[in-house]
ZAFIFI-239084 format. One record per residue (C-alpha): residue in three letters; z, y, x. Coordinates in nm, 2 decimals. Example, Ala and Ser with C-alpha at 12.3 -4.5 7.8 and 13.67 -1.06 7.14 Angstrom:
# ZAFIFI-239084
- ALA; 0.78; -0.45; 1.23
- SER; 0.71; -0.11; 1.37
//
This chain:
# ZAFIFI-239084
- UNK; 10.55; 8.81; 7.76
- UNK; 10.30; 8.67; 8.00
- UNK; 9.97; 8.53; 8.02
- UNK; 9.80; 8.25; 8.21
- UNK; 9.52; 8.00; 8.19
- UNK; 9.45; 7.65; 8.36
- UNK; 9.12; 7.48; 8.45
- UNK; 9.29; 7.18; 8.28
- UNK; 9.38; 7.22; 7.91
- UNK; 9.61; 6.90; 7.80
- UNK; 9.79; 6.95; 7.48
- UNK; 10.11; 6.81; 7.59
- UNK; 10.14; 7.05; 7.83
- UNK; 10.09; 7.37; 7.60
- UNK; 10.42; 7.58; 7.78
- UNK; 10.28; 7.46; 8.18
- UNK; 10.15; 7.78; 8.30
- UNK; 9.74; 7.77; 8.34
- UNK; 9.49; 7.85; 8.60
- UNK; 9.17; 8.16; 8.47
- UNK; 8.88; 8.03; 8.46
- UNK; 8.64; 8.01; 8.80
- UNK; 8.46; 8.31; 8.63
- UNK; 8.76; 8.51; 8.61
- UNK; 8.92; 8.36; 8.96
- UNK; 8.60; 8.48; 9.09
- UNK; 8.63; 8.82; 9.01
- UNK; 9.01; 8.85; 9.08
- UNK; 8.91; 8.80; 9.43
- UNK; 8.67; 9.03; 9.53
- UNK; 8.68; 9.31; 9.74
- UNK; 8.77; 9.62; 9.63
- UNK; 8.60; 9.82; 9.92
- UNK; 8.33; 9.98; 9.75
- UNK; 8.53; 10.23; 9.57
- UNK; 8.56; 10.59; 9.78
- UNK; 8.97; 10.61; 9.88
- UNK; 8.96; 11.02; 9.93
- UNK; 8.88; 11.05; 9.55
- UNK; 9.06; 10.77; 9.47
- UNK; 9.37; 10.86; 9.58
- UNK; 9.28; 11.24; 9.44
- UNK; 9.28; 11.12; 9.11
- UNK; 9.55; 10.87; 9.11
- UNK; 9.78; 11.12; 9.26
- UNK; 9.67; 11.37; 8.97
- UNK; 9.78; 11.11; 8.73
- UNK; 10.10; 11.07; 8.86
- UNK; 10.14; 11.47; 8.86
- UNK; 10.08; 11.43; 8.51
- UNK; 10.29; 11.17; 8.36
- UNK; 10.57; 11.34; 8.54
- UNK; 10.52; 11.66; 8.39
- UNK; 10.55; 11.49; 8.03
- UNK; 10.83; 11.29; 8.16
- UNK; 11.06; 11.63; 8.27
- UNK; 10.92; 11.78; 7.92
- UNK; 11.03; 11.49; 7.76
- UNK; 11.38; 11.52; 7.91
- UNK; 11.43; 11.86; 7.87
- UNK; 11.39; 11.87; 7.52
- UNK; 11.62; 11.61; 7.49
- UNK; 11.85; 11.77; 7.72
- UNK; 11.86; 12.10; 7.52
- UNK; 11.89; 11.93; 7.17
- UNK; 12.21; 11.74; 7.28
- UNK; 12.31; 12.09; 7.45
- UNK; 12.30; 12.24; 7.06
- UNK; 12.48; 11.99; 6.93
- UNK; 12.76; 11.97; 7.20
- UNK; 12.79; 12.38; 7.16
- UNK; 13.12; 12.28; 7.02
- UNK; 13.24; 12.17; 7.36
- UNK; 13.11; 12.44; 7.62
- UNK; 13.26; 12.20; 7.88
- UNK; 13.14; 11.89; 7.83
- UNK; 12.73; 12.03; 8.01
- UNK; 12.94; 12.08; 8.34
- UNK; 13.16; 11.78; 8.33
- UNK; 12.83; 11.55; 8.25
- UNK; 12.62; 11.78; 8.51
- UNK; 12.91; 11.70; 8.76
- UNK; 12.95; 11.30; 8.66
- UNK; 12.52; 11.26; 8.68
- UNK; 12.52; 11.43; 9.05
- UNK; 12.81; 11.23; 9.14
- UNK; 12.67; 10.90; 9.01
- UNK; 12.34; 11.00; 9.21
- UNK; 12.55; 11.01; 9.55
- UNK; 12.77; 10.72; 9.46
- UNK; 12.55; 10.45; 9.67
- UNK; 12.70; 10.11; 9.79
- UNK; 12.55; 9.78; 10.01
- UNK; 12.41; 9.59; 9.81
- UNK; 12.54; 9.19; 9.85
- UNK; 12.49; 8.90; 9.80
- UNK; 12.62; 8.75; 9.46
- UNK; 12.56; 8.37; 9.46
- UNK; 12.79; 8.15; 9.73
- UNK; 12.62; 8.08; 10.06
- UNK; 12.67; 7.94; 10.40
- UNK; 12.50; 8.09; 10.72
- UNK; 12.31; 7.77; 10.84
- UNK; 12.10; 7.95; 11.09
- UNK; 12.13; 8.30; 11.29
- UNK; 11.87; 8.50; 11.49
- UNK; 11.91; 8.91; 11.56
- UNK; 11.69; 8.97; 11.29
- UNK; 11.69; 8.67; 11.05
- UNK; 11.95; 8.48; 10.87
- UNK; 11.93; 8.15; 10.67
- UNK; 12.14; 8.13; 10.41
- UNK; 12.24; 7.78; 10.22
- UNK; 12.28; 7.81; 9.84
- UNK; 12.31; 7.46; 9.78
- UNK; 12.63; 7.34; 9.63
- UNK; 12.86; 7.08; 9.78
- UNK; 12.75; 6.83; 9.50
- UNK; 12.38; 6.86; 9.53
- UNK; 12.35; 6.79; 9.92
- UNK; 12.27; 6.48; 9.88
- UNK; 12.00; 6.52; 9.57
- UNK; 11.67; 6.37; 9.60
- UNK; 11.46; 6.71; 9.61
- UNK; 11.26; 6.85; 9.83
- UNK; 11.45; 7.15; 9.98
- UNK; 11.30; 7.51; 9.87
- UNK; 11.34; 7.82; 10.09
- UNK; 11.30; 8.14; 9.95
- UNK; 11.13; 8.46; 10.16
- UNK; 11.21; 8.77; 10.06
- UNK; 11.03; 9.09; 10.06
- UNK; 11.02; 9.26; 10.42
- UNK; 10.94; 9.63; 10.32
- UNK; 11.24; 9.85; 10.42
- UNK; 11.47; 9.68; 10.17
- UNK; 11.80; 9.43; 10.17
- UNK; 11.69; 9.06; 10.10
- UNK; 11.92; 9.08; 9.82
- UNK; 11.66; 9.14; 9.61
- UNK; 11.60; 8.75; 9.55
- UNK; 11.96; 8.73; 9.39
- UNK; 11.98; 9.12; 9.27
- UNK; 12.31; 9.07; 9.03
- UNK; 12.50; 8.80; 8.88
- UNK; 12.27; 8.78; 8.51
- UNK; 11.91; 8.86; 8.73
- UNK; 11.92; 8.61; 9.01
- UNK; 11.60; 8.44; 9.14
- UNK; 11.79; 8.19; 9.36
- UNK; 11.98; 8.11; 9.04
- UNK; 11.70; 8.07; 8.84
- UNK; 11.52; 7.90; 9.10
- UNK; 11.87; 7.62; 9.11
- UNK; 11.91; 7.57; 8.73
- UNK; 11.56; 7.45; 8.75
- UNK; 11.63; 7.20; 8.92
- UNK; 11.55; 7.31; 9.25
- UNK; 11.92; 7.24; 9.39
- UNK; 11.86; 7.24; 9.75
- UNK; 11.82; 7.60; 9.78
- UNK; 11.76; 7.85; 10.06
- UNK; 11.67; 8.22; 10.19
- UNK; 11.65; 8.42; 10.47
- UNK; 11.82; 8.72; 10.47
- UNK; 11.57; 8.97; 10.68
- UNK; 11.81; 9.15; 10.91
- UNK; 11.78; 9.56; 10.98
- UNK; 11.59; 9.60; 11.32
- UNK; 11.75; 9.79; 11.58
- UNK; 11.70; 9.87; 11.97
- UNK; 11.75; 9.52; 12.09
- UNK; 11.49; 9.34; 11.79
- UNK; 11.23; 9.63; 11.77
- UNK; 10.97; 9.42; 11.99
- UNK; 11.01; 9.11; 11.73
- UNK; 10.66; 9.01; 11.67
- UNK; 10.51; 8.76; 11.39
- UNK; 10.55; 8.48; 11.62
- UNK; 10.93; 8.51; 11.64
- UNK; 10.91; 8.58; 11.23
- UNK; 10.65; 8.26; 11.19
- UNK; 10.92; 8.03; 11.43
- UNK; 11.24; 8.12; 11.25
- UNK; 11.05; 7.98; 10.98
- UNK; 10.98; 7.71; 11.13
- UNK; 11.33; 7.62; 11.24
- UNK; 11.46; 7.68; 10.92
- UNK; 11.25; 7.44; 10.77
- UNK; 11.30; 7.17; 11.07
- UNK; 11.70; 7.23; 11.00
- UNK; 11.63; 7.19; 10.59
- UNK; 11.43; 6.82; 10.68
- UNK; 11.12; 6.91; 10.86
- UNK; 10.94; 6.97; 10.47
- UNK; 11.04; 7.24; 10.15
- UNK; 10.85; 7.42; 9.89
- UNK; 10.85; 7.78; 10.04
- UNK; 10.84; 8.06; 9.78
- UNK; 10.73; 8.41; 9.92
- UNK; 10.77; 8.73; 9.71
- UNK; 10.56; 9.01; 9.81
- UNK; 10.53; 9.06; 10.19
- UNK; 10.70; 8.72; 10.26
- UNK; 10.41; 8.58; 10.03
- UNK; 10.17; 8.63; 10.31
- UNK; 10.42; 8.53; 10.57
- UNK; 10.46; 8.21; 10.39
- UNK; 10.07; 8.19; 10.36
- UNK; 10.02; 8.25; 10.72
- UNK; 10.28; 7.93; 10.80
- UNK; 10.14; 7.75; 10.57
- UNK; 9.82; 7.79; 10.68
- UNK; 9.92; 7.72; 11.06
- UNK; 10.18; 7.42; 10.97
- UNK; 10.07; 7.26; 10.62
- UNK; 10.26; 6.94; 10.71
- UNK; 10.59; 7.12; 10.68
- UNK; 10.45; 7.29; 10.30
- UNK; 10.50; 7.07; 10.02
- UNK; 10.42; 7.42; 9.75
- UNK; 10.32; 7.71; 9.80
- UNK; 10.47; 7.98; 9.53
- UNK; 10.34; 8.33; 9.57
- UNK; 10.44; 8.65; 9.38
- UNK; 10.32; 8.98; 9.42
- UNK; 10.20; 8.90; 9.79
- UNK; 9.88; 9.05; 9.95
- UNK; 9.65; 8.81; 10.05
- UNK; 9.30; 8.99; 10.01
- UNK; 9.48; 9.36; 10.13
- UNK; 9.14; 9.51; 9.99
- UNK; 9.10; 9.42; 9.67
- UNK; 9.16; 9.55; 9.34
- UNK; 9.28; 9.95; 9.32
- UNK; 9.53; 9.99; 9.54
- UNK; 9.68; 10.33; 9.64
- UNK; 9.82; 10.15; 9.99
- UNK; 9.49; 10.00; 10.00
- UNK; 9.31; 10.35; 9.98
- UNK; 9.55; 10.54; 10.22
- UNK; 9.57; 10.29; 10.46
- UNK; 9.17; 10.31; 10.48
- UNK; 9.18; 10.66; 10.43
- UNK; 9.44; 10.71; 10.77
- UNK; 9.33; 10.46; 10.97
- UNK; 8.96; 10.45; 10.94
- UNK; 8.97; 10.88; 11.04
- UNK; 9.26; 10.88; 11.29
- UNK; 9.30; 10.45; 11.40
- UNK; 9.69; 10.32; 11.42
- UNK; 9.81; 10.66; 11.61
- UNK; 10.00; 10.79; 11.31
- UNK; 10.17; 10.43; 11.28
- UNK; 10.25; 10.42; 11.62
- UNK; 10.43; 10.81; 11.61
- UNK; 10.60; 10.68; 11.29
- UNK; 10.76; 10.42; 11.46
- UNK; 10.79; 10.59; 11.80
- UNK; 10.97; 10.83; 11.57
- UNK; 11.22; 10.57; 11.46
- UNK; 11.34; 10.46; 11.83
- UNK; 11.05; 10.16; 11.83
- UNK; 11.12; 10.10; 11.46
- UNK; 11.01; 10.17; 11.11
- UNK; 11.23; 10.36; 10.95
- UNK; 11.30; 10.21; 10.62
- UNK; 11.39; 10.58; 10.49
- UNK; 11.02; 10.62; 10.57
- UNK; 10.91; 10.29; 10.37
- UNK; 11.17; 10.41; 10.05
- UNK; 10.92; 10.76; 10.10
- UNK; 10.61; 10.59; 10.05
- UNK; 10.76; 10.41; 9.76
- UNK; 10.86; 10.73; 9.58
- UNK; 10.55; 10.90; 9.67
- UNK; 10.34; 10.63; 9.50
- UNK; 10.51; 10.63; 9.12
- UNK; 10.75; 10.97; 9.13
- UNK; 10.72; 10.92; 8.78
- UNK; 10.93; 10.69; 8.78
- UNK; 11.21; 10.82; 9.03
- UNK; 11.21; 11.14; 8.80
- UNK; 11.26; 10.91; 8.46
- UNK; 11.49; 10.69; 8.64
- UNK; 11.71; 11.04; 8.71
- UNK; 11.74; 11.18; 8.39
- UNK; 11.76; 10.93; 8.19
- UNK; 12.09; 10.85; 8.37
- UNK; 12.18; 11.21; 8.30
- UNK; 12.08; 11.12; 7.90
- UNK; 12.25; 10.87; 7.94
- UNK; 12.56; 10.96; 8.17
- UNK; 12.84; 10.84; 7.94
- UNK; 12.68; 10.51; 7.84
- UNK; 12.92; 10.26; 8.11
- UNK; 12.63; 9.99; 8.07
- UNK; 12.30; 10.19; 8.13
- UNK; 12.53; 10.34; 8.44
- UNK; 12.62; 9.99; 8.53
- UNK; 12.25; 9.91; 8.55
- UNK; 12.13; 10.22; 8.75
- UNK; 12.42; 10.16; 9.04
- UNK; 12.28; 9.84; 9.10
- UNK; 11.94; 9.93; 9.12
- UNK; 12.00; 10.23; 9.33
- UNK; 12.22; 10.05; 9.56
- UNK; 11.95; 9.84; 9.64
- UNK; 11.66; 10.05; 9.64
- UNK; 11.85; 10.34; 9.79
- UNK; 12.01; 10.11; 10.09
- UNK; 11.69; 10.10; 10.35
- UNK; 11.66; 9.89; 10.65
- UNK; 11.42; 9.95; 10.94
- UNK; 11.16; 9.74; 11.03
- UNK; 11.07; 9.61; 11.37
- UNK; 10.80; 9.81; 11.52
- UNK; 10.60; 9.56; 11.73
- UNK; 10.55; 9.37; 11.37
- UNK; 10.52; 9.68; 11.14
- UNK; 10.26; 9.82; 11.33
- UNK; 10.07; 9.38; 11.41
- UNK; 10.05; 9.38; 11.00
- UNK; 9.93; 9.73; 10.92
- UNK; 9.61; 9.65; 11.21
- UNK; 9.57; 9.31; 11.13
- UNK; 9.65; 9.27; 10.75
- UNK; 9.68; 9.59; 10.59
- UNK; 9.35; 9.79; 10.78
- UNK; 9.12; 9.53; 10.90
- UNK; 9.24; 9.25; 10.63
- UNK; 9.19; 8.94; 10.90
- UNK; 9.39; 8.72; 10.68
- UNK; 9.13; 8.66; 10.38
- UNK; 8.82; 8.70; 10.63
- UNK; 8.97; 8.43; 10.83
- UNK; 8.95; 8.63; 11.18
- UNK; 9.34; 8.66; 11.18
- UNK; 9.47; 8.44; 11.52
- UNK; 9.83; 8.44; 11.60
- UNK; 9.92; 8.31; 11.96
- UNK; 9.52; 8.25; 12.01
- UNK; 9.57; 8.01; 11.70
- UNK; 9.35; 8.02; 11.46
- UNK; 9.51; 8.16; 11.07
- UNK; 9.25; 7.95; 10.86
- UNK; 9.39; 7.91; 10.48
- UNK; 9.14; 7.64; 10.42
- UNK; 9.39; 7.42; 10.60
- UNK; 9.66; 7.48; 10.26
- UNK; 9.60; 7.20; 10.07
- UNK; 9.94; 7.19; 9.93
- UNK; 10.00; 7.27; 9.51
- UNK; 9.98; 7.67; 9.51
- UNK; 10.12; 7.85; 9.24
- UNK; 10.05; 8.24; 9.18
- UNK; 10.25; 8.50; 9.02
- UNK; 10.10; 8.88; 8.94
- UNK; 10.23; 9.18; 8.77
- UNK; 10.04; 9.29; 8.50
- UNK; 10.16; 9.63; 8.57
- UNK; 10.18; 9.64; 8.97
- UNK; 10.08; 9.87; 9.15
- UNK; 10.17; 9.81; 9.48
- UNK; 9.98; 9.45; 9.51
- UNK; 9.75; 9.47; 9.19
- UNK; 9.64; 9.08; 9.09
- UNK; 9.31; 9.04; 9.21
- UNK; 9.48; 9.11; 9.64
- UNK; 9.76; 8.74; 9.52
- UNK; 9.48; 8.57; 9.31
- UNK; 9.23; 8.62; 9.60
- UNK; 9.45; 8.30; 9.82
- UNK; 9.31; 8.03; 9.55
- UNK; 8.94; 8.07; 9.69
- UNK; 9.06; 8.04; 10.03
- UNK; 9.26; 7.76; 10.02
- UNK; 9.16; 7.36; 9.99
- UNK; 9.40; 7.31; 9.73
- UNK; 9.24; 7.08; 9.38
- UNK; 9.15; 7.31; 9.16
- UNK; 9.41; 7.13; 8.92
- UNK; 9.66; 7.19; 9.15
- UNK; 9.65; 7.63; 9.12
- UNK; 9.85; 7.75; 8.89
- UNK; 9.79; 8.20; 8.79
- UNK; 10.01; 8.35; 8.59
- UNK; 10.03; 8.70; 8.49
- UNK; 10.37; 8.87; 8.41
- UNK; 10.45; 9.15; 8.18
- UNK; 10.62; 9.33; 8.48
- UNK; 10.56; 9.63; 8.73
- UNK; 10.61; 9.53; 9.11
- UNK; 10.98; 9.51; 9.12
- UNK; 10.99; 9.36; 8.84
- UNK; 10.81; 9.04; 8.97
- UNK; 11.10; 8.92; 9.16
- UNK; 11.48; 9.09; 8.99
- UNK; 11.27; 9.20; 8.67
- UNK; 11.49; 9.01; 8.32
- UNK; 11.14; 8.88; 8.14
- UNK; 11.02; 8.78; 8.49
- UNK; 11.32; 8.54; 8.54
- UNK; 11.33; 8.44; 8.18
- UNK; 10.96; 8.34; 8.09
- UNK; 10.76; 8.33; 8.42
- UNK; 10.96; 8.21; 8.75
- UNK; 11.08; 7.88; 8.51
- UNK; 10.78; 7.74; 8.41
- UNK; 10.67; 7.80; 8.78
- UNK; 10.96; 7.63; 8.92
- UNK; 11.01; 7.34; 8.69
- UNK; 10.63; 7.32; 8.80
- UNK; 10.74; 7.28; 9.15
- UNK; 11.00; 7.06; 9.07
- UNK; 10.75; 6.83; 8.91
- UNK; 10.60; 6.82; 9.29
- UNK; 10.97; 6.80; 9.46
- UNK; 11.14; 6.45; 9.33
- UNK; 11.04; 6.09; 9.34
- UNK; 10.82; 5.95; 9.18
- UNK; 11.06; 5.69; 9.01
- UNK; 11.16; 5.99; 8.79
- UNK; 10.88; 6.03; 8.64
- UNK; 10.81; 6.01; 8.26
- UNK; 10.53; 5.84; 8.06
- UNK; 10.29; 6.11; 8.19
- UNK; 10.34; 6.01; 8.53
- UNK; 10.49; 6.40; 8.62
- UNK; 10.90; 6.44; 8.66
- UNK; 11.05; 6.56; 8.32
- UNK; 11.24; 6.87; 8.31
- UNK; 11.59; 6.89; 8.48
- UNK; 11.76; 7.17; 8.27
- UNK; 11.68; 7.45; 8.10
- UNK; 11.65; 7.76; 8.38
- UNK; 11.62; 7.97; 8.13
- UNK; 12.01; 7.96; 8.09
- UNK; 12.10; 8.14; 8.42
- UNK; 11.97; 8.45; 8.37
- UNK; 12.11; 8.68; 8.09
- UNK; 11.87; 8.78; 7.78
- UNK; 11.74; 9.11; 7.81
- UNK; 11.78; 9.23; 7.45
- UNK; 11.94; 9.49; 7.36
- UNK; 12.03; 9.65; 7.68
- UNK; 11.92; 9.97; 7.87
- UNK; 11.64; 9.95; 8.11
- UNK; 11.63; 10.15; 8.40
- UNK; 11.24; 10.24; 8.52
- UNK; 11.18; 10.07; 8.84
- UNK; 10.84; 10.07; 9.07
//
């Protein structure tokens, strides 16, 4: 489950997600520079060591007490040995599973149309979904036919739906900057009616922040999940390396990185720095698929996770190494020095409905770095909406609860924002359209695979 609190508290609205109170909205966003990032990372790293030790422990007992009572069939330890290393190499694109139309194309972004034939013409604001930019497919946003973001995003109304699909870099975009990121936004919503609600997850949270905050005409909400806004706050093992590297040695191990890569980021780099930050749950995520190795549906599960996490994607390098100085080391975006194209970035100009969604388990952008946005922006106080979910990072965006019991009550928030008024109910707020909850599968009773 999840948990969320409102400065408002209205009894008819018991299931609309709430904003924490200023005390605790406060303290999500301050900084988290005081704490030392050498011994930091020292200990979190020792952590790590451990819970991977008890992990292997864990599965070799297991491994050996299914060995004893399989001695009947000395075969069957190689064939299984044989199908889990196989299943390990087996990787595949991962695509696209909802029907779309290419509406827009640049080298290095798409925009993809998800809105059916019949809805065209509905009277709702258009919404346009940013992935995560990190070394990973956009696919993440509709990651298999029962876990679908988009789709949940539709049945809730939403039905003029979009995305952009971040495209690999290679030779020809590795000088794409922020501006050519922050315009391809911008043309995407001009094409979609010169207004939509934009939803960011993760890294396109602060992408959508930073439009938002330079053109908050063209924002009608702003839906964040998972995104850095305040890149110091909170405990945060990017945080303390990143502080760590480039307050000793400046950007000059970013810039070999990437010189490395051609002028780009290597996304097999960025899938690295992933591992290295929760090997515990790599190592789990391996053998239980080898405890698991004749189970078709936990096997099912792990393929379409590992295609996706597995299948990288470089980044360009002019805008890997813009966000690690700007946002990432010297955290501009929050302290309000960050200018793009001499323009000032200043996220008091948001004023738009803004609603927040944190892992209560993430450790890539812990919640006080996304809650940090709501004392930034103008926005009515009424008008925040924080919402914790019971979810690691990943889990934020293609995780089953996520979909299920956070992104709908966000959405149907949004929607409330989205149509005209003349559908309103006796509260003066547009009623529900349909139950989102429907389109995505329940998560009972199946296999999980561990994911970051």
């Amino acid at each position: 489950m999840s948990t969320a609190t409102s400065h408002a508290s209205s009894p008819t609205e018991e299931r609309r997600p709430r904003a924490l109170p200023e005390s605790a909205a406060e303290a999500a966003a301050e900084q988290g520079g005081g704490i030392d990032p050498l011994r930091f990372l020292f200990s979190y790293n020792a952590r790590n060591l451990t819970k991977v030790a008890t992990e292997v422990g864990r599965a070799t007992g297991a491994y050996w007490i299914d060995a004893v009572q399989r001695i009947a069939k000395p075969g069957d330890a190689a064939r299984r040995s044989l199908l889990w290393l196989a299943t390990m190499a087996d990787r595949r694109e991962p695509q696209w599973h909802l029907p779309n139309e290419i509406a827009l194309a640049t080298p290095f972004a798409l925009l993809r149309d998800f809105t059916e034939a019949q809805h065209r013409d509905d009277a709702v604001v258009p919404t346009l979904v940013l992935p995560p930019q990190a070394g990973h497919s956009s696919t993440v946003v509709d990651y298999s036919p029962q876990q679908s973001q988009l789709a949940m995003i539709r049945a809730a109304g939403l039905t003029r739906l979009y995305a952009l699909d971040w495209r690999p870099a290679t030779t020809a975009t590795r000088k794409v900057t922020i501006t050519d990121y922050l315009e391809v936004i911008d043309r995407s919503i001009r094409r979609m009616g010169g207004r939509a609600n934009l939803v960011g997850d993760c890294q396109g949270g602060w992408l959508a922040t930073i439009y938002a905050a330079l053109h908050p005409d063209r924002v009608n909400t702003l839906t964040l999940a998972g995104a850095p806004i305040d890149f110091h706050a909170g405990e945060s093992v990017i945080a303390a390396s990143t502080k760590l590297m480039a307050g000793t040695m400046g950007m000059a191990p970013y810039k070999a990185l990437v010189a490395a890569g051609g002028g780009n980021m290597p996304g097999s780099a960025v899938l690295s720095n992933f591992i290295s930050i929760q090997p515990q749950s790599e190592v789990s995520r391996q053998l239980q698929l080898l405890e698991n190795i004749d189970d078709a549906t936990h096997v099912e599960r792990y393929r379409v996770f590992e295609d996706w996490f597995k299948y990288t994607q470089d980044i360009p390098g002019a805008f890997y190494l813009w966000l690690v100085e700007n946002l990432f080391w010297k955290n501009r975006l929050v302290t309000g020095t960050l200018t793009v194209d001499g323009r000032p970035v200043d996220m008091a100009a948001i004023d738009c409905p803004l609603l927040m969604l944190a892992g209560s388990t993430d450790h890539i952008t812990p919640a006080p770095q996304l809650f940090a946005a709501a004392e930034k922006v103008s926005t009515p106080a009424e008008d925040i909406t924080y919402r914790t979910a019971t979810a690691g990072h990943l889990g934020l965006f293609m995780g089953r609860d996520a979909l299920r019991h956070d992104w709908p009550v966000l959405m149907e928030t949004v929607y409330t924002h989205s149509v005209p008024r003349t559908s309103t109910s006796g509260s003066g707020k547009a009623s529900r359209r349909r139950s989102s909850v429907r389109a995505v599968a329940d998560p009972r009773d199946t296999p999980r695979v561990p994911a970051p």
